[in-house]
C-alpha positions in Angstrom: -19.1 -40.3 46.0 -15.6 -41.9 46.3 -15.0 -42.5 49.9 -12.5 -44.9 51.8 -14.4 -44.3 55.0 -17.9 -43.7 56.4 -18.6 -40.1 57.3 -22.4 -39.3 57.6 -21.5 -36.3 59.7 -19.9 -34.7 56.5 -22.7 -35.3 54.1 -25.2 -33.9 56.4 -22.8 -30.8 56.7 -22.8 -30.1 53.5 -26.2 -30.8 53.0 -27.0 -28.8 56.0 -25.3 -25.6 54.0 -27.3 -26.7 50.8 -30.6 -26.6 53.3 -29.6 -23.1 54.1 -29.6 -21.8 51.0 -26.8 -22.5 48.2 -27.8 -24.6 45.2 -24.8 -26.8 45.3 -21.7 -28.2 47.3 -18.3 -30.6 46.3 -16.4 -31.3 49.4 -13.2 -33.3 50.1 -12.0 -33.9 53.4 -8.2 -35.1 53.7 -6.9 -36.6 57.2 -5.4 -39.3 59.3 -8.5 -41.3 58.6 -8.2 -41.0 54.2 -10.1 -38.9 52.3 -13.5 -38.5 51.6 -15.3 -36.7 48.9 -19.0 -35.6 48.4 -21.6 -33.2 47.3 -25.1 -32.1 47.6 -28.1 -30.3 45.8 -27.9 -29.9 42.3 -25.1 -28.4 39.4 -27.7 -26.5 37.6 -30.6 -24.4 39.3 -33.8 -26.2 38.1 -31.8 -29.4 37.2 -31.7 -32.3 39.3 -28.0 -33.6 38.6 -25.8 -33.5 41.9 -23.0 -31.2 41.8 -19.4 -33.0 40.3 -17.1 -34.3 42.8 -14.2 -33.4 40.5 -15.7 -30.3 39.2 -13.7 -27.0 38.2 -15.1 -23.8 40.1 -13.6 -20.4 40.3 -11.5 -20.2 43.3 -11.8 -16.4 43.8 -9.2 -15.0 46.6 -7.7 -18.1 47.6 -5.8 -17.0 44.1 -3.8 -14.7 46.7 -2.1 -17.8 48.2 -1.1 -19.2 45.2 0.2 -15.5 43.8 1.9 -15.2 47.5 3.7 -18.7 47.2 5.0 -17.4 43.3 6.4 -13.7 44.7 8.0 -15.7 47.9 9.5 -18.1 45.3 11.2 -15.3 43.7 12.1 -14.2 47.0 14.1 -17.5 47.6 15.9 -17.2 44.4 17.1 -13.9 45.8 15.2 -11.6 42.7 13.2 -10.3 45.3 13.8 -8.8 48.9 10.7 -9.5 51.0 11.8 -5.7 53.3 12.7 -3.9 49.7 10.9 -1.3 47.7 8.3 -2.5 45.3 8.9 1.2 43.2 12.3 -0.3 42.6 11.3 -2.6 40.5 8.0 -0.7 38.8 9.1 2.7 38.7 6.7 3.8 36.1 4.1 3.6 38.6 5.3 6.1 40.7 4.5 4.0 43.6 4.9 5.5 47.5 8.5 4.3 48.3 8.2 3.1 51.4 6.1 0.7 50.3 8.0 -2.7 50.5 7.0 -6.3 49.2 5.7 -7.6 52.4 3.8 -4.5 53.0 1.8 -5.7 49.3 1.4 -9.2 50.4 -0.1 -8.2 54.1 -2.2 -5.7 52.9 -0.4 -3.0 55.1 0.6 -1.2 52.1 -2.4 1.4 52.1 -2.8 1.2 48.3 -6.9 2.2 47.6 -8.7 -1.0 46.8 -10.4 -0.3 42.9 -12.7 -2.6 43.6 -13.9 0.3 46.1 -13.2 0.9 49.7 -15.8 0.9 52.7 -14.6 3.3 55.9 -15.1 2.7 59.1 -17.2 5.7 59.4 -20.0 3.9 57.2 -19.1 5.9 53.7 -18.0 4.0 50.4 -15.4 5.5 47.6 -16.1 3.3 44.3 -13.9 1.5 42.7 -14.2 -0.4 39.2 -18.2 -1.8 38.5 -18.1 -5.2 40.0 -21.7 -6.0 40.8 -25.3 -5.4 40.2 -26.5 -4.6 36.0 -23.1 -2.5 35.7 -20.6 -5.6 36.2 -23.8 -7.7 34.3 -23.6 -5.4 31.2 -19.7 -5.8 31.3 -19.2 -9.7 31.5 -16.9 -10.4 29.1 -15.2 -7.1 29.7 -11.1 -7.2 29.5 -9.5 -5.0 31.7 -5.4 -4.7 31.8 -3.3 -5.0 35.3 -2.2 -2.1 34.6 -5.6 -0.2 34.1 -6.5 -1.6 37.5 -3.6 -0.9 39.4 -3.7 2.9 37.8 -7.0 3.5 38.7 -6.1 2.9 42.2 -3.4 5.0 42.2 -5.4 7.8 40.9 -7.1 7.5 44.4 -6.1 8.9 47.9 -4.2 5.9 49.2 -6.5 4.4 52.7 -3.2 5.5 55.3 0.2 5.7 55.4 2.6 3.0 54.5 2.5 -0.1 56.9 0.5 1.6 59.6 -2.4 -0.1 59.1 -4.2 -3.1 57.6 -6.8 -2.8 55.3 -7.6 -5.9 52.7 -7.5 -4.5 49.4 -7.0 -6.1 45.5 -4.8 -3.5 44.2 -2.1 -5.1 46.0 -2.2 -8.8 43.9 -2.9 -7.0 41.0 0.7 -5.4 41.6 2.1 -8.6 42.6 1.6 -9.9 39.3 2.8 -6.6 37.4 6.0 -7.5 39.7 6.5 -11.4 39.0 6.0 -10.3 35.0 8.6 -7.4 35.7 11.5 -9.3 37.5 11.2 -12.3 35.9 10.2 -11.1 31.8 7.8 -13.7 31.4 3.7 -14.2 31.6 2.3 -14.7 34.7 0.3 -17.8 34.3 3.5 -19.1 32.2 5.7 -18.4 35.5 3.0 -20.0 37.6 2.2 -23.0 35.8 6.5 -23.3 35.3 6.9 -22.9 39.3 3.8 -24.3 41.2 1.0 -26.0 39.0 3.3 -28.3 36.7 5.7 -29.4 39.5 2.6 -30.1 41.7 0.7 -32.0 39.0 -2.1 -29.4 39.2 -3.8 -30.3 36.1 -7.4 -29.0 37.1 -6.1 -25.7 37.7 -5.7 -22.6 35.0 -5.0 -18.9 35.3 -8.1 -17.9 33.1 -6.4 -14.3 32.2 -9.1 -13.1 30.0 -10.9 -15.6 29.1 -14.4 -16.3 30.0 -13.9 -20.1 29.7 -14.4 -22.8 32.5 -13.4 -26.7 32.1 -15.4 -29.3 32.2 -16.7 -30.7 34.2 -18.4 -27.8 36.2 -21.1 -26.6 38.1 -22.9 -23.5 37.5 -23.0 -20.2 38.9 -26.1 -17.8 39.4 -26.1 -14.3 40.2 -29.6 -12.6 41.3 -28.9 -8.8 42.0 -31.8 -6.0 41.7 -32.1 -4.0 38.8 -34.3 -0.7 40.2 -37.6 -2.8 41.4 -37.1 -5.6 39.7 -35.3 -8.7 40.4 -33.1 -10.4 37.9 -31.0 -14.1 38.1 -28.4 -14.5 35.6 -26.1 -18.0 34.7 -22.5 -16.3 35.3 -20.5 -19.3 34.8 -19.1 -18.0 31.6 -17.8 -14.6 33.3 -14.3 -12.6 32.1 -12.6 -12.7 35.6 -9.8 -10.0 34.1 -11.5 -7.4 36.5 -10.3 -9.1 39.5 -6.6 -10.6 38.1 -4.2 -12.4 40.0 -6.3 -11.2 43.4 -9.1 -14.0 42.5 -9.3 -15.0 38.6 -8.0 -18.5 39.2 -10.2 -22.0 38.2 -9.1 -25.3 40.1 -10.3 -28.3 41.8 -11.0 -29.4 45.1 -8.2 -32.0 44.5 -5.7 -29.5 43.6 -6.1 -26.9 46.0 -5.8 -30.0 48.4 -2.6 -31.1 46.9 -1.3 -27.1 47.0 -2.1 -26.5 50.2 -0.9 -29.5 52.0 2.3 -29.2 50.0 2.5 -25.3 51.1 1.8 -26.0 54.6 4.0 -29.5 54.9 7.0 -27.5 53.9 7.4 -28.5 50.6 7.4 -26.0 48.2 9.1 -22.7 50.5 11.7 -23.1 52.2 11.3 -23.0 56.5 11.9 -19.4 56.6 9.6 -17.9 54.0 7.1 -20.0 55.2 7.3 -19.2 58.2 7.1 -15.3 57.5 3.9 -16.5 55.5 2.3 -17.8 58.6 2.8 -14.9 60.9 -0.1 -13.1 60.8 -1.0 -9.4 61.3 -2.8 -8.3 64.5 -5.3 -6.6 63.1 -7.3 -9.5 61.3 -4.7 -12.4 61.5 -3.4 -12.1 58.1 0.1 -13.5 57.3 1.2 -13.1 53.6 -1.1 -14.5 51.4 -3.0 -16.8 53.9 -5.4 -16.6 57.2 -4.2 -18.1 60.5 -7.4 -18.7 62.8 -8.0 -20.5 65.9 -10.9 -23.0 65.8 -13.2 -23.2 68.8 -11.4 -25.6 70.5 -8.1 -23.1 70.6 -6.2 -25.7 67.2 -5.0 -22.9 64.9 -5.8 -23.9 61.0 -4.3 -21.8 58.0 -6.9 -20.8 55.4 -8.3 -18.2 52.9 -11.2 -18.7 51.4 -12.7 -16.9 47.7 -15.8 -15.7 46.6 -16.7 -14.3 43.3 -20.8 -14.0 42.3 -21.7 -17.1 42.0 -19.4 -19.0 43.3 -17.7 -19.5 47.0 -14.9 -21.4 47.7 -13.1 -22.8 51.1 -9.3 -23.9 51.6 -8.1 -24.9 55.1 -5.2 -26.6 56.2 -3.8 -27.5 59.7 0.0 -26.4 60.4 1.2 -29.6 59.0 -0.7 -29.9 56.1 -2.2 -33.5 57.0 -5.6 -32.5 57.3 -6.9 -30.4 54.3 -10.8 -29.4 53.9 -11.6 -28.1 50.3 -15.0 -27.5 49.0 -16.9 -25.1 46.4 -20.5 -23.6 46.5 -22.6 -22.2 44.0 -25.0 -19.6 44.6 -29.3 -20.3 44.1 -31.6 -18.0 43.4 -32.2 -16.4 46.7 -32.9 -12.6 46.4 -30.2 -12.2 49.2 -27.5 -8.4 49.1 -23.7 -8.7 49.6 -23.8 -8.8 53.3 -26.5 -11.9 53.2 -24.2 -13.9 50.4 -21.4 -12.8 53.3 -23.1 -14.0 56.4 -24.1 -17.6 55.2 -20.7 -18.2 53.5 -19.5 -17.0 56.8 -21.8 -20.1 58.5 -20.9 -22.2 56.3 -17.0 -22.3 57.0 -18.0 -22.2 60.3 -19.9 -26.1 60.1 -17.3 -27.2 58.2 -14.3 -26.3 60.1 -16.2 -27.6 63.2 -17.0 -30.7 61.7 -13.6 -31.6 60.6 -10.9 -29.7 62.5 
């Protein structure tokens, strides 16, 4: 642990969370008082080595904050127009019209979700195979932007152009097909060229394809039923292609510390586009690219937070950027569906944001 201050209450959080049922936790903590670092139960299920303070984990959808921050750069430059037409820029998608660049970024843009979409009404359309022996069987399966976003346009879109809200990965996927269009270059060359290098983000890649992770790491472990029987898996090595610039990212508790306190402190959009950022949609407070939430004591904090199987991970900020809280948690064995995994990464934020905001 590196520490310039005493904060028991932190380690017992994250221990707390580790009690509940993840295998591992790295934490850093950034505020008026320093920073402190930490982490608790193990890197490896049946190991006894603690988790790495410094480690690389797969950041999952806090990727959309970092895509967000590239498309509003472009915006800044003027390449972009946050109220224009995405379909003039990508016609060969045939995309809805009236869908414009902040309708993609809010999710208000209707476009299915191919990951699969969940009605209110209780039934499910499916999307790509993204868990259980399917996704298993296809690990180091590359799939194309462009296959993703085509499958979702081969689907009724969810409602009408910026009448609703309705989270959905086809939009990021776009995003990216959009910064390589307008600007004719790579996407993890334009974001390393426009955000990582500038901000010294050394610990953090855009994976693309490749089923790699840096040392050093923690692992991940998926257990999912196959029929009766129950199966745990080490994902760690996992081709994150299927999800693209919606959640493939890898990065550091350090660097998405340093990202979003630069974000939120003002310092890498300009007032305006930040701003428009942070103003959130009624429906589930969702601004473009981020969360804005109220903690219990009525402080609002900017935040998204990422989960792939595995692997969990937490980014909060408050509006100034002084106080950061970053952490990654790895999954144990626990024989636990989608909505379980969901409800104690759901507590888990919960103790931490209580703890330190």
């Amino acid at each position: 642990m590196t520490a310039n201050h005493h904060r028991p209450e932190l380690q017992q959080a994250i221990q707390d969370i580790v009690d509940s049922g993840w295998a591992g936790v790295q934490l850093r903590v950034n505020d008026p008082r320093g920073e402190w670092v930490g982490s608790a139960g193990v890197a490896e299920m049946g190991g006894s080595a603690k988790p790495p303070t410094d480690g690389h984990f797969r950041i999952g959808s806090n990727t959309k904050s970092f895509t967000a921050t590239l498309v509003l750069l472009l915006v800044a430059d003027g390449r972009l127009e946050l109220d224009g037409p995405v379909a003039d820029h990508l016609p060969e998608y045939g995309l809805d019209p009236r869908i414009t660049l902040r309708m993609v970024l809010q999710h208000t843009s209707g476009l299915f979700n191919f990951t699969g979409e969940y009605y209110e009404d209780g039934t499910t359309a499916p999307g790509i195979a993204w868990e259980g022996q399917e996704w298993v069987d296809n690990l180091l399966r590359t799939y194309c932007p462009e296959e993703l976003v085509r499958l979702a346009l081969s689907k009724p879109a969810r409602f009408e152009p910026g009448t609703d809200w309705s989270y959905s990965n086809t939009n990021y996927v776009l995003l990216r097909l959009l910064v390589e269009k307008v600007t004719g270059r790579p996407f993890a060359e334009e974001m390393r060229t426009r955000i990582l290098d500038p901000l010294g983000l050394s610990g953090t890649v855009v994976p693309d394809a490749s089923p790699e992770i840096p040392e050093p790491h923690a692992h991940a472990t998926y257990t999912y039923r196959h029929g009766d029987e129950w199966k745990t898996l080490d994902v760690t090595r996992s081709n994150p292609s299927w999800i693209s610039a919606a959640g493939d990212m890898i990065s550091t508790t350090r660097d998405l510390h340093v990202f979003f306190s630069a974000l939120m402190g003002g310092r890498i959009l300009p007032a305006g586009l930040l701003e428009e950022m942070r103003t959130p949609h009624p429906k589930l407070n969702y601004g473009l690219g981020l969360f804005v939430q109220q903690t219990e004591d009525g402080r609002t904090v900017y935040t998204h937070n990422g989960g792939m199987w595995g692997w969990g991970a937490l980014m909060f900020s408050s509006p100034d950027g002084t106080t950061t809280l970053t952490a990654s948690l790895t999954c144990g064995d626990a024989r636990l569906d989608m909505m379980q995994v969901g409800e104690l990464f759901g507590q888990a934020q919960k103790r931490l944001v209580a703890e330190v905001f």
